[in-house]
C-alpha positions in Angstrom: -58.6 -22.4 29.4 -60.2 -21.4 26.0 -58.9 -17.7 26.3 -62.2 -16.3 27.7 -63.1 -15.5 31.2 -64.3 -18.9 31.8 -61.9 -22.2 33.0 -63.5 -25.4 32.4 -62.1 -27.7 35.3 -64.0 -30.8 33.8 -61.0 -33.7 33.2 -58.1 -31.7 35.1 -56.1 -33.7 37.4 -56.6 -32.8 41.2 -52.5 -31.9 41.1 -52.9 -29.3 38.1 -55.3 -27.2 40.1 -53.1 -25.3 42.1 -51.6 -23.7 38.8 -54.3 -23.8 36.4 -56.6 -22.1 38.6 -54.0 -19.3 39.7 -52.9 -18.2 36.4 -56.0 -18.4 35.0 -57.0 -15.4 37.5 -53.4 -13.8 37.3 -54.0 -13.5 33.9 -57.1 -12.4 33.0 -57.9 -10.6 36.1 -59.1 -7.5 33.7 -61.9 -9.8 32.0 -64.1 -9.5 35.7 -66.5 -11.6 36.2 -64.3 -14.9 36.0 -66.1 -18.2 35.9 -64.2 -21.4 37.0 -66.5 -24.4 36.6 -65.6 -27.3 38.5 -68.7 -29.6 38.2 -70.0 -31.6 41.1 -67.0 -33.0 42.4 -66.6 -31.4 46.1 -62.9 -31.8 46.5 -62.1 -30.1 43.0 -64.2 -26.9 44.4 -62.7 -26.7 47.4 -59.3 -26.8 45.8 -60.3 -24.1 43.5 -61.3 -22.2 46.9 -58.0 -22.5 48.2 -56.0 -21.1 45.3 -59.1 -18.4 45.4 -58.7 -17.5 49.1 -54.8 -17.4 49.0 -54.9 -14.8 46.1 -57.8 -13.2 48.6 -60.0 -12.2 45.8 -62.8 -9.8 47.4 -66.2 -10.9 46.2 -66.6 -14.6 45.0 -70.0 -16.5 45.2 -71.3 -19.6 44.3 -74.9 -19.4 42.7 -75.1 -22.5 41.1 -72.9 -25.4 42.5 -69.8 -26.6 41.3 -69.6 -22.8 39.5 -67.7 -20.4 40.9 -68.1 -16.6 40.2 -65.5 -14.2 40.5 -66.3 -10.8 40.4 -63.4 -8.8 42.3 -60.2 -9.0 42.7 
C-alpha cells in the first residue's frame, strides 16, 4: 500500500491477500475509485475477487486485466 487509493499486489504472497486486500478497502473506502492491481497472474485476481465479493462492494469492473476498479462501496 503506498497510502493512496491504489494497492500494488505485484510480489505479495498468495496467503497475504486475504488481509491486504480487505484493509486496504476497509480503510480507505472514502478515497473511491480504489485500484487494486494484481498483474497477469489469474489466481491472484481471483483472490482479490473473493475478499471483494465478501465485503459485497456494489460496482467493481475490470477494464484492463489484472486491474481492478472499485468504484462503490
Amino acid at each position: 500500500m503506498d497510502g493512496s487509493n491504489k494497492l500494488d499486489l505485484h510480489g505479495v504472497r498468495h496467503y497475504e491477500v486475504d488481509t491486504m486486500v480487505e484493509n486496504f478497502i476497509l480503510m480507505n473506502q472514502d478515497k473511491l475509485p480504489l485500484t487494486i492491481i494484481c498483474g497477469n497472474s489469474q489466481p491472484m485476481i481471483n483472490l482479490a475477487r473473493t475478499v471483494i465479493d465478501r465485503i459485497d462492494c456494489e460496482e467493481v469492473c475490470m477494464d484492463v486485466y489484472g486491474v481492478i476498479s472499485i468504484r462503490r462501496i
